[in-house]
N, C-alpha and C positions, 0 to 999 in steps of 0.2 A: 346612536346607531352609526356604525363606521361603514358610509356609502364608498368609500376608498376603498374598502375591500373588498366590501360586495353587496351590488340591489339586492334583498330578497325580493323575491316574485312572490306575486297574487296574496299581498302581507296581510291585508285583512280579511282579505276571503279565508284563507289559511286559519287566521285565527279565531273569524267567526264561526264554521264551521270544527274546528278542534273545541274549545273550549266550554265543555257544557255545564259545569259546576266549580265554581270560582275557588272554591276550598279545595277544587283537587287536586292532584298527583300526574302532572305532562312529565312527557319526556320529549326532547328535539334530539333524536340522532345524528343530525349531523347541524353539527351547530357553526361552523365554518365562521362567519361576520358577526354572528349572533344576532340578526336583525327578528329572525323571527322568532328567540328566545327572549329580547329584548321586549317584543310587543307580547310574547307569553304571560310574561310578568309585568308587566304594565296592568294586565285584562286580572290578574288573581287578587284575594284578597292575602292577607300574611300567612293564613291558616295555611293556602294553597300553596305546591310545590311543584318545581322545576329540579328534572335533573337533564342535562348536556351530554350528549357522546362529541368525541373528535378526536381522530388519531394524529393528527395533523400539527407538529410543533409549530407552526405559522401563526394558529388559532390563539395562541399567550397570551396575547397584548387585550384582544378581545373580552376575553374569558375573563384577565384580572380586570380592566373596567367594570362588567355586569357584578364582580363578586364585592367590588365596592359598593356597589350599588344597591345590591339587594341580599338580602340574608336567608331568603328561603329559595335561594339558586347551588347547585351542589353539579360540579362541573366533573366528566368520568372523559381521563384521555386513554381512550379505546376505540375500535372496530366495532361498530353496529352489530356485529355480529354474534358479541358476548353480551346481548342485552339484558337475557333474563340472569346470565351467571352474575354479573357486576351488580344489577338490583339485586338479588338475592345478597349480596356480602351487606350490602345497604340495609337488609329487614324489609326490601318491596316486594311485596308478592303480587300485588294487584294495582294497576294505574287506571288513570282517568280517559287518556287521550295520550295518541303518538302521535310525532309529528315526524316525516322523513321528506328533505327538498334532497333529490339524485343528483340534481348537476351540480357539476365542476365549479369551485368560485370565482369571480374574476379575479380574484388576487392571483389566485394558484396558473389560471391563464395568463395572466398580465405579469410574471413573475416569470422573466426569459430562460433563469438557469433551471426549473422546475420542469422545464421540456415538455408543456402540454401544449402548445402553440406551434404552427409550423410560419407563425408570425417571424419568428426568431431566429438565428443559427446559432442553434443552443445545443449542450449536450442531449443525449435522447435518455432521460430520467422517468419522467410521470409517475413518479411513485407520491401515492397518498399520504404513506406512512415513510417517514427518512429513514429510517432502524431496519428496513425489511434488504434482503441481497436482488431479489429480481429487479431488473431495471428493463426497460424501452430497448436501451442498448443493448445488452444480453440477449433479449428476446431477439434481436433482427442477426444477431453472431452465432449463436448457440442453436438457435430452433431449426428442426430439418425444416424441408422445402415442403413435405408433408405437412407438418403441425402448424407453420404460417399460411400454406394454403385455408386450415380448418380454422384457425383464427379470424383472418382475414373475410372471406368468404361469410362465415357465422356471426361474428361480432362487428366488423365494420358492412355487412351485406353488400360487398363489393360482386362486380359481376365477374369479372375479369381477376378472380381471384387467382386461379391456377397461373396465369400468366406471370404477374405482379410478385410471387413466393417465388416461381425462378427467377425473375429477373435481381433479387434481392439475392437470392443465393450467388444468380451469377456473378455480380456486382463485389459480393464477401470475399470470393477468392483471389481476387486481386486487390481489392483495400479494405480495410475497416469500417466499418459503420458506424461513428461515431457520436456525431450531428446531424441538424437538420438538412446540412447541406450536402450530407452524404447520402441522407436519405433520399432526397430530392432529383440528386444524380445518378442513385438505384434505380429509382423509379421513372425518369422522367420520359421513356419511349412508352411508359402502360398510361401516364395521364393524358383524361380528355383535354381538348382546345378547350371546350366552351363551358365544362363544369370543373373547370380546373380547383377549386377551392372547396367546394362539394366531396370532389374527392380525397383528396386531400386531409380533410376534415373526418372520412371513413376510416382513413387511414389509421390518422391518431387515435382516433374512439377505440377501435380496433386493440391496438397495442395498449391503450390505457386502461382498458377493460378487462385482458389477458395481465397484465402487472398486476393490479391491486386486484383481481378475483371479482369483480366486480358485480356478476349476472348469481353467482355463487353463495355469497356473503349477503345479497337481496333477500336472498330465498331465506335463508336462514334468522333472516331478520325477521321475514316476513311470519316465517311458521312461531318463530314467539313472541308475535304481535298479538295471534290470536289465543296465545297461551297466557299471557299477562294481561290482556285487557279485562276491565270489571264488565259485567251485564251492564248493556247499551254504553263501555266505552265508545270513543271516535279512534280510526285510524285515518288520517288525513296523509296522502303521498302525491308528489311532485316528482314526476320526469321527467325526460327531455329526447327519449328516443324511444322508439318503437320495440326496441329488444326489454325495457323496462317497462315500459309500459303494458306489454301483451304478459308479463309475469306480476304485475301488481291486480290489475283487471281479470284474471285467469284465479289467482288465491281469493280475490274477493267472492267473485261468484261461484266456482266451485270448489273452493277449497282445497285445493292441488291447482299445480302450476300443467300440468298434462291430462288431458284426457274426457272423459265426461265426468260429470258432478254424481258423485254416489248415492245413492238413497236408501232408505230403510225399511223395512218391510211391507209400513204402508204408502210408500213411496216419497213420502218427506225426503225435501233433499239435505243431507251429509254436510254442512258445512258450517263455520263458525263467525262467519262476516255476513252484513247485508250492505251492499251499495246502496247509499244515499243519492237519488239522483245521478243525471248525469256528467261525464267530465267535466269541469271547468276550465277554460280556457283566458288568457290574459284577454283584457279589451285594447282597443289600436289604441287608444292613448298610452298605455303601460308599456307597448312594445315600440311604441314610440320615445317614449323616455328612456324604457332599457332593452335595446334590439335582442339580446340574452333572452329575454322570456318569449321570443316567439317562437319559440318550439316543447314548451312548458305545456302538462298538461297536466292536473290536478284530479284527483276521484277520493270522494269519503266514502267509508264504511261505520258502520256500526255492531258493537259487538252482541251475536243474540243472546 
């Protein structure tokens, strides 16, 4: 397992609750370290199979270790979001158990020119995928004062949204926004004194989440999670903020991410997941070894 690239969080809980039938068929869409692909395939017997999503050229070096390794691992470099298309070219129609961890890796954080960190005074990138044109940068040049507002405000739940978009505009007409430290000088009459990194932190999420489509591509995952899984698969998800978490917890129980849960004539409710229990959360030890999973929160489902 390469801890250099990145902890997985809550690695056996993860796996004890995903994997209910050792001969079956997981998928880990975002396979990033591959630590929890790695303990996937430790838990199967050879029958059992592993396939990988990652859009992420970083992931290489990863991917070819585990494929030395193990011969019932079949590695897919894609977007979570082509889950059923890319199985389907494979002949899968039906899996065992998914596996999706949401957060960021620490490589891709800890990797200055990759622009997720305002650690750094780095270009402003955060793109997932290298191959794609929207960049961080783009967004803060190109976007009205409008649509950063609606970004801002929606995805990083900034309060002082409306403020923080003009002051970024006003900032563009005299220099470019290039870097962190451009950004910083945008913004630095709308940061608080005392939650200075807090904010900061909403910021990047913000723009990171508006680049790669992020809340978007969830959704889309999520509606053929429940189209591929077999009766009583596991869907096991890993977030790490509140805007993912209220859209995994929302499809679990009613089956739409909006609204109330539909029912059928005789009042059965409409939906194709059942919640196993409640959240799981890291213990202080885990978030003592990796400060990263303290805001990790974990929910299984199963397929009815």
């Amino acid at each position: 397992m390469n801890t250099d690239y990145h902890i997985p969080v809550l690695l056996q809980e993860a796996t004890q609750w995903l994997i209910t039938d050792k001969s079956g068929i997981y998928i880990d869409v975002t396979f990033g370290g591959g630590g929890h692909s790695e303990a996937i395939l430790q838990n199967l017997h050879l029958q059992g199979r592993l396939f990988a999503f990652d859009q992420d050229p970083d992931t290489l070096p990863n991917v070819q270790r585990l494929q030395r390794k193990y011969e019932n691992f079949t590695f897919i470099p894609n977007n979570f979001r082509y889950l059923k298309q890319e199985l389907q070219k494979r002949g899968i129609t039906q899996v065992t158990g998914i596996l999706a961890d949401l957060g960021v890796s620490s490589h891709q954080f800890d990797t200055a020119e990759r622009g997720f960190s305002f650690r750094f005074d780095a270009p402003l990138d955060m793109r997932m995928n290298k191959n794609q044109s929207l960049t961080a940068q783009s967004v803060l040049q190109e976007y009205s004062e409008k649509e950063l507002h609606r970004i801002l405000g929606m995805y990083g739940e900034i309060r002082n949204a409306k403020t923080l978009a003009n002051s970024i505009v006003t900032f563009r007409k005299k220099q470019k926004i290039q870097n962190t430290a451009d950004l910083l000088k945008a913004i630095e009459k709308c940061l608080p004194f005392q939650e200075r990194n807090k904010y900061l932190a909403q910021v990047f999420q913000a723009l990171r989440i508006e680049v790669n489509d992020e809340l978007q591509a969830l959704q889309e995952m999520l509606v053929q999670t429940a189209q591929i899984l077999a009766p009583k698969g596991r869907l096991v998800v890993l977030s790490y903020h509140s805007l993912e978490d209220r859209l995994v917890k929302n499809f679990i129980q009613k089956g739409k991410f909006w609204g109330e849960v539909e029912k059928d004539f005789y009042g059965n409710p409409l939906k194709p997941l059942q919640m196993l229990g409640k959240a799981i959360l890291p213990t202080e030890q885990e978030v003592q070894q990796n400060p990263r999973a303290r805001s990790a929160k974990m929910r299984v489902a199963e397929k009815l």
